[in-house]
C-alpha positions as CSV (number, residue, x, y, z in Angstrom):
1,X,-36.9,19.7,32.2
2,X,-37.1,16.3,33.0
3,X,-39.1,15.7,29.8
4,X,-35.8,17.0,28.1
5,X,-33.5,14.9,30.2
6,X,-35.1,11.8,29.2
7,X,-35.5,11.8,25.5
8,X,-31.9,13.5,25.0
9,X,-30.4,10.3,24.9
10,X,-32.7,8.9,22.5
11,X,-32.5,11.8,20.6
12,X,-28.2,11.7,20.6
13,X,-28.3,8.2,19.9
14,X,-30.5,8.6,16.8
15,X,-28.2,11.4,15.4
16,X,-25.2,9.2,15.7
17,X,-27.0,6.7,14.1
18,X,-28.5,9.1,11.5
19,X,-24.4,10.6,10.9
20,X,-23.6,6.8,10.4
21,X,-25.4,5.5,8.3
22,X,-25.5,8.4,5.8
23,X,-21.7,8.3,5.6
24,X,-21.8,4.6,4.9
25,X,-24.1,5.4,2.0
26,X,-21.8,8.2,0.8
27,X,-19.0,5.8,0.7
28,X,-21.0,2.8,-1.0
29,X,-21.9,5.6,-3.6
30,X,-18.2,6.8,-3.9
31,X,-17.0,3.4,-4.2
32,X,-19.4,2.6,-7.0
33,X,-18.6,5.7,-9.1
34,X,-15.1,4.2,-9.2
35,X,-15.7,0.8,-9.7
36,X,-17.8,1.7,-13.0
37,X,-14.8,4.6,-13.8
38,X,-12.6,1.3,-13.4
39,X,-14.9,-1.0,-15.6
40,X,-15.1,1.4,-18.4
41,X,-11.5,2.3,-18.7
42,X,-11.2,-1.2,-18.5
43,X,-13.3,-1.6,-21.4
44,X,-12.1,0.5,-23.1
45,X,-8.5,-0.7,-22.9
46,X,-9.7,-4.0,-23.7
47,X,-11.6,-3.1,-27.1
48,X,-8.3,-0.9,-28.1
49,X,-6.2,-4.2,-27.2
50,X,-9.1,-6.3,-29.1
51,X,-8.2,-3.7,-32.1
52,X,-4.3,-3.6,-32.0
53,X,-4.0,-7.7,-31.8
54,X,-6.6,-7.8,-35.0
55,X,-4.4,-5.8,-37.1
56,X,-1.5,-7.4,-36.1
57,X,-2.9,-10.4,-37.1
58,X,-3.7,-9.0,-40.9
């Protein structure tokens, strides 16, 4: 038992840290789905605006 009492702390320390930092890199990789969702629609907005001032032009 006194094994047990001595590494649970290590052992709920290392969990917390383990939770952390995995829901830091869920959120990094959510974040950067929707910054490249952003930068194509941007893109894509952009090369329709490219087109509409080009005929406009004509």
């Amino acid at each position: 038992m006194p094994y047990i009492e001595a590494l649970l702390p290590t052992v709920v320390v290392a969990l917390i840290f383990w939770f952390v930092i995995r829901a830091v890199s869920n959120v990094d990789r959510t974040e950067r789905l929707a910054e490249a969702e952003v930068d194509e629609q941007m893109k894509s907005n952009l090369g329709e605006t490219g087109k509409n001032s080009s005929q406009s032009e004509n």
